[in-house]
C-alpha positions in Angstrom: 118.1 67.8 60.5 115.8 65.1 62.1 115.0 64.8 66.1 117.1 62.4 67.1 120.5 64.2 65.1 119.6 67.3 67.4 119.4 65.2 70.7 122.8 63.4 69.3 124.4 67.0 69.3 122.9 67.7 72.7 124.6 64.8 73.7 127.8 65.3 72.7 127.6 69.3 73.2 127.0 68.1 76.9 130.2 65.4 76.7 132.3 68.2 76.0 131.0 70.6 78.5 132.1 68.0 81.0 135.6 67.5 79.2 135.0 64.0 77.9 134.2 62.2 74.8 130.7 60.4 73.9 131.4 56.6 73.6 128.6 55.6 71.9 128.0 52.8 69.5 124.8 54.7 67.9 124.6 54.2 64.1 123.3 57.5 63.7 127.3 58.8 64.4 129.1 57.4 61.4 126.4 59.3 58.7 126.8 62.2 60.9 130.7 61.9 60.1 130.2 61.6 56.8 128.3 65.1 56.7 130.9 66.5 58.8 129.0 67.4 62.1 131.0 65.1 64.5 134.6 62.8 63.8 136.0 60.4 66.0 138.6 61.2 68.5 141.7 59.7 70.7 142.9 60.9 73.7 145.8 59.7 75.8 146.5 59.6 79.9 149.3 59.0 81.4 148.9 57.0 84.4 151.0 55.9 87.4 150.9 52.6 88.0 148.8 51.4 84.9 151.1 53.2 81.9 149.2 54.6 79.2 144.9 55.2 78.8 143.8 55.1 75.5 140.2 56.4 75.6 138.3 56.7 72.0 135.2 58.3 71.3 133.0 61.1 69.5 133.2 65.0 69.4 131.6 67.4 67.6 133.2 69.6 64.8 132.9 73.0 64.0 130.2 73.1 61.7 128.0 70.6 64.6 128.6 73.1 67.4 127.4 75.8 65.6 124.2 73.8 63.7 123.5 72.7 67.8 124.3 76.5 69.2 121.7 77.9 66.2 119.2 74.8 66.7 118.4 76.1 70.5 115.5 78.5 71.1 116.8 82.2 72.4 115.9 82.8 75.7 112.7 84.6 76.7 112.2 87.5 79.1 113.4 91.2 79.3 116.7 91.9 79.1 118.3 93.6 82.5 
């Protein structure tokens, strides 16, 4: 897996850690589909006044979360 795939998992490891989806119009994402690391994604809001919010974007499958999880470094130090 190359540099910049690593730091697009990042990316979207962090998009989900903040509940949203990566809109991103990299052309890095659609290869990374195609070996099953991320897939697009919908999701749907409700509003008040403004009916429906359709917002599309990128997430991470399974098998990326756990390539990003087992890319990062454990963390140094003694155990307390």
């Amino acid at each position: 897996m190359t540099k910049a795939e690593l730091n697009m998992l990042e990316r979207l490891f962090a998009a989900e850690i903040e509940g949203r989806l990566l809109q991103s119009k990299s052309k890095l994402l659609p290869k990374m589909e195609s070996e099953g690391y991320v897939q697009r994604a919908k999701r749907e809001f409700q509003a008040d006044r403004f009916g429906r919010i359709v917002v599309e974007g990128w997430c991470l499958t399974l098998l990326g979360n756990m390539t990003y999880c087992f890319s990062c470094d454990a963390p140094s130090g003694d155990p307390q």
